[in-house]
C-alpha positions as CSV (number, residue, x, y, z in Angstrom):
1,X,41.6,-72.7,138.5
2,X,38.3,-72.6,137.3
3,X,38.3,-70.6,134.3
4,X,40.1,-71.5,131.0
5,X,43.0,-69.4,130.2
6,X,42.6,-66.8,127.5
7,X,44.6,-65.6,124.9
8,X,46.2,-62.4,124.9
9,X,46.6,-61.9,121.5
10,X,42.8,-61.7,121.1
11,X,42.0,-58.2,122.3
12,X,42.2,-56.0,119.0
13,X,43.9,-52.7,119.7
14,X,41.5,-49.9,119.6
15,X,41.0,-48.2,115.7
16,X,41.2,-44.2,115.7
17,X,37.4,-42.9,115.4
18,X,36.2,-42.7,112.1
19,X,35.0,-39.5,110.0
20,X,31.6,-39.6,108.7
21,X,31.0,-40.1,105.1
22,X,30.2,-36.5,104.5
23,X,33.5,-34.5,106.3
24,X,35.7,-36.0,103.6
25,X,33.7,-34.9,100.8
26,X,34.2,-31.4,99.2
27,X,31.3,-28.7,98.6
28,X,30.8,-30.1,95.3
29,X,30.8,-33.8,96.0
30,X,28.4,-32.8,98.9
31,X,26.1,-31.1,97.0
32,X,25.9,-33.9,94.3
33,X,25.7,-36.6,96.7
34,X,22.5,-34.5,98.3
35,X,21.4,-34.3,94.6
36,X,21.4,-37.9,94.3
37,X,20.0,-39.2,97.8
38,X,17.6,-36.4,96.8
39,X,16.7,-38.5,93.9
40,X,16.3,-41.6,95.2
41,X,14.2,-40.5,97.8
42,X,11.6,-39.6,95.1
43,X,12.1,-42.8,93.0
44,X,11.3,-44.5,96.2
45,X,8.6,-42.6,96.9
46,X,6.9,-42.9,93.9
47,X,7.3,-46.5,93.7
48,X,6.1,-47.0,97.3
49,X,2.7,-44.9,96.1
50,X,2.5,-47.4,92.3
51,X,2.8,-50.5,94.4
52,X,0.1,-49.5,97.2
53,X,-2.2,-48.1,94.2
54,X,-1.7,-51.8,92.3
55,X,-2.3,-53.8,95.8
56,X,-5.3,-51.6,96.0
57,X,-6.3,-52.8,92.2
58,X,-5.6,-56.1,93.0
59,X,-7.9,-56.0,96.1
60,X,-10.2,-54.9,94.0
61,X,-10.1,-57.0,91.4
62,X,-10.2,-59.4,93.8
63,X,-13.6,-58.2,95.7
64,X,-15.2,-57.7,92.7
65,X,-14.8,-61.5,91.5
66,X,-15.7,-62.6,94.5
67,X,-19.1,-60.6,94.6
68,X,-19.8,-62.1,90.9
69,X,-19.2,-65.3,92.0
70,X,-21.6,-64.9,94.9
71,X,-23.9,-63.6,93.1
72,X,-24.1,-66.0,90.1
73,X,-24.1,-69.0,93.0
74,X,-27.2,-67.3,94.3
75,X,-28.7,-66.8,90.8
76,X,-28.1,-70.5,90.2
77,X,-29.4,-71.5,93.7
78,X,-32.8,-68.9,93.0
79,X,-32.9,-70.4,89.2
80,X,-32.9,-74.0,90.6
81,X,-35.4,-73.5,93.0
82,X,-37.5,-71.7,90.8
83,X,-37.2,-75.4,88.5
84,X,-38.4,-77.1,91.6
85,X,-41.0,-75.1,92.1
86,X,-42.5,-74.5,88.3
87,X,-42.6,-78.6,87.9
């Protein structure tokens, strides 16, 4: 035989189908779990919305010390030519 024997014992009988989470809650529990999801939802939301707004900060932040930096290395470049050129 080519193949290596398997086991029989490692089939797993077949499990009866499963309820979703929200048949085996009442009207209540429904209605506060909605309340809740509800909630999170919005917490998520708004903290999606603060960390874009702080990247977007940060970016510029960022821009802006770059541009300073640029344009205190072309002051120094124009301020040492100008030396060359008064002496």
């Amino acid at each position: 035989m080519c193949s290596s024997p398997k086991s029989s014992g490692s089939r797993r009988p077949r499990s009866a189908p499963s309820k979703s989470l929200a048949e085996s809650f009442s009207s209540e529990q429904r209605a506060r779990f909605t309340k809740v999801a509800n909630q999170a939802e919005q917490r998520r939301a708004q903290r999606l919305a603060t960390n874009k707004r702080w990247k977007q900060a940060q970016a510029d932040k960022s821009n802006t010390l770059a541009i300073n930096k640029t344009s205190e290395q072309n002051t120094s470049l124009f301020a040492w030519v100008s030396q060359i050129f008064a002496h």
